[in-house]
C-alpha positions as CSV (number, residue, x, y, z in Angstrom):
1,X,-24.4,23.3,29.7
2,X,-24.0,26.5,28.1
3,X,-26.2,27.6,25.2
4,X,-22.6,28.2,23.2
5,X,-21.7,24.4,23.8
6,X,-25.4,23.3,22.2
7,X,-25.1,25.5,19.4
8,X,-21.5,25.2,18.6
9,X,-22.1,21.8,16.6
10,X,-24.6,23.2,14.5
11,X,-22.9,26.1,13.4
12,X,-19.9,23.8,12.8
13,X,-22.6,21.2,10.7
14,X,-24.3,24.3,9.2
15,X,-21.9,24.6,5.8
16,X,-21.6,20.5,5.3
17,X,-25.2,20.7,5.8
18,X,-26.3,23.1,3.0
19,X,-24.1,21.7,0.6
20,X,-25.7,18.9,0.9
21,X,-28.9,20.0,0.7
22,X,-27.6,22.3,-2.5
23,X,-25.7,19.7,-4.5
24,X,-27.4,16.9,-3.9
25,X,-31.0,16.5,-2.2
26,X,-32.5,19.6,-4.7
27,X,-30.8,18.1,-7.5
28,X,-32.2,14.5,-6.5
29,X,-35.7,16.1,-5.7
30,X,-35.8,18.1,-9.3
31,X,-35.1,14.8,-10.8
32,X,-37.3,13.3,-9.6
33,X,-40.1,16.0,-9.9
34,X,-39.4,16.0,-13.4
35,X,-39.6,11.4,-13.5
36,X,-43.1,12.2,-13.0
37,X,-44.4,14.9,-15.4
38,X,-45.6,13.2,-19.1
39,X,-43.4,15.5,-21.7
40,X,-44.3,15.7,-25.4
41,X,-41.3,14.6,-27.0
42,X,-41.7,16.8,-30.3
43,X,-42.4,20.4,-28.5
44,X,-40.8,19.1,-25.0
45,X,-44.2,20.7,-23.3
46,X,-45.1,19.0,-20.2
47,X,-48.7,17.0,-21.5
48,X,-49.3,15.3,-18.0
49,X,-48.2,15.8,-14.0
50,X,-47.7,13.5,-11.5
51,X,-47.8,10.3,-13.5
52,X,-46.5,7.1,-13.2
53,X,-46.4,6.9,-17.1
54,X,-42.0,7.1,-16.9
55,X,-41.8,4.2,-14.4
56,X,-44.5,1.9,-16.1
57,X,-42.8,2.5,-19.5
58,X,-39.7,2.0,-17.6
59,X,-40.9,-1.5,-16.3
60,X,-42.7,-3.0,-18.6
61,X,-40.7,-2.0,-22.7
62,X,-38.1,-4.8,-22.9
63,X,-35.5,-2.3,-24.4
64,X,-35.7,-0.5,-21.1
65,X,-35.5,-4.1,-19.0
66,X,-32.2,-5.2,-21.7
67,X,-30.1,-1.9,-20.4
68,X,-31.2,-2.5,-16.9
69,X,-30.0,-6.1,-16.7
70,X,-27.2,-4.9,-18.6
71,X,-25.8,-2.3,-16.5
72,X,-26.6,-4.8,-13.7
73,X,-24.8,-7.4,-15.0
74,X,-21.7,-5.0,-16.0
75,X,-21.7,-3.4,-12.5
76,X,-21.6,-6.9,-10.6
77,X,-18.8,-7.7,-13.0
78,X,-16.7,-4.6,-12.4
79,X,-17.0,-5.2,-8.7
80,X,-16.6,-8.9,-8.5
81,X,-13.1,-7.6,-10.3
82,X,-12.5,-4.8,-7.7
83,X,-13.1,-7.4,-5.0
84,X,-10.7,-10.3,-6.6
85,X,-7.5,-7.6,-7.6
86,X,-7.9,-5.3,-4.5
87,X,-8.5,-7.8,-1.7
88,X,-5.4,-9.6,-1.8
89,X,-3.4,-6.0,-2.8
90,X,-5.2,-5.0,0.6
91,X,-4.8,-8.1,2.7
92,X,-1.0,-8.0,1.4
93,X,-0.4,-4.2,2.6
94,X,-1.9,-5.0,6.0
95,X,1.1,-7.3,6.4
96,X,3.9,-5.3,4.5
97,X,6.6,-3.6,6.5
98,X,6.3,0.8,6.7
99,X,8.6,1.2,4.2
100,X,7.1,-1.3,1.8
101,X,3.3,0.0,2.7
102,X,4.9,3.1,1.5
103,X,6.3,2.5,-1.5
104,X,3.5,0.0,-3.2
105,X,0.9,2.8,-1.5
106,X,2.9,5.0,-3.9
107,X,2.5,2.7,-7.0
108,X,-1.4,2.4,-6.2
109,X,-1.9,6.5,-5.7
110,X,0.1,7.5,-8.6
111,X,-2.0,6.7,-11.9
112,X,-4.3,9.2,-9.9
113,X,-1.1,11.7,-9.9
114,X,-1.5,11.9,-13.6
115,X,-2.9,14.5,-15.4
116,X,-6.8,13.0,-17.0
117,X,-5.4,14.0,-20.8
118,X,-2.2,12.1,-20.3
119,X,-3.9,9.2,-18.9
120,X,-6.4,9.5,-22.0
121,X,-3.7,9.1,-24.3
122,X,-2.3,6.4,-22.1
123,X,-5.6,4.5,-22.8
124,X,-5.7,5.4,-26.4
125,X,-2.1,3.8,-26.5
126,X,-2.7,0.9,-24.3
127,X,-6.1,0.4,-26.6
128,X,-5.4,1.2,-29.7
129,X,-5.5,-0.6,-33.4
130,X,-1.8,-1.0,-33.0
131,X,-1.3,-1.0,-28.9
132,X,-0.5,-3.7,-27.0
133,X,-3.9,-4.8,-26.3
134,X,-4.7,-5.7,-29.7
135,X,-1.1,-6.8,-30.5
136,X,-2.1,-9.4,-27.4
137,X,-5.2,-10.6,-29.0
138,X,-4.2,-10.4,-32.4
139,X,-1.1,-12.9,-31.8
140,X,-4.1,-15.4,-30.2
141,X,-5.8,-15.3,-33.5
């Protein structure tokens, strides 16, 4: 083996590898450098360095523990509701003809097609004191 054919998969690694390193493993490290430095919350000067003070505040203040369990809660929500609308959707497009794969692959893509302002205002619409949301819930008392 040539020196050319051992090389050849770094240099072609090299770029994916520094981005990584740039946009995500410094950003995680600074992050966490910072988690463990004790800041002063009135002249945001660093009072204390490597300290646990964060985590254990983190831990133990039932404010902190309420967001927690919320966001856990909301998260296994959201995906129990991914899993239950896009595994049939899935399991139905495995078994769909080209043509029809096509054309509902289409229909899934396309709200992605849309422009992030136009789908705003789609939301504000859709969400809205008069939209069709409301109107829904509204006619249920």
């Amino acid at each position: 083996m040539r020196v050319s054919e051992r090389v050849a998969p770094w240099l072609l690694a090299g770029p994916v590898v520094l981005v990584f390193v740039v946009f995500f493993a410094v950003p995680i490290a600074l992050l966490f450098a910072t988690s463990v430095e004790r800041v002063d919350t009135a002249t945001f000067q660093v009072v204390e360095r490597f300290t646990l003070h964060n985590y254990r505040r983190f831990l133990l203040d039932r404010f902190y523990l309420g967001v927690l369990g919320t966001t856990l809660r909301i998260s296994l929500l959201v995906t129990l509701a991914a899993l239950v609308t896009g595994y049939p959707v899935a399991s139905y497009l495995k078994r769909a003809g080209p043509r029809e794969r096509a054309a509902l692959m289409l229909l899934i893509v396309s709200p992605l097609l849309v422009s992030l302002v136009i789908r705003s205002y789609g939301w504000v619409i859709v969400l809205g004191p008069r939209g069709l949301v409301n109107g829904v819930l509204t006619g249920l008392g």
